[in-house]
C-alpha angles and dihedrals in degrees: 000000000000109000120186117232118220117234090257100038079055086049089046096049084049096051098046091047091047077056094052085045095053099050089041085061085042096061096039096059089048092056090044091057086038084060105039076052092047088050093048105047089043084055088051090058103039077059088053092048090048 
């Protein structure tokens, strides 16, 4: 089942995986920043509870 790729259906696999990439990176910097805020709410509340 080897299939050949064309020059632009090989661009085309590239750009859309740089994409994927991107919003991969996307989403891990949000839930890196979800959890700095989580540390530092639970912190908060462990203050409360002293």
């Amino acid at each position: 089942m080897d299939r050949k790729y064309s020059q632009e259906e090989i661009n085309q696999l590239l750009s859309l995986q740089l994409e994927n990439l991107n919003a991969t990176h996307n989403l891990l910097s949000l839930m890196k920043l979800q959890n700095e805020l989580l540390v530092q709410v639970i912190s908060r509340l462990n203050q409360l509870d002293s």
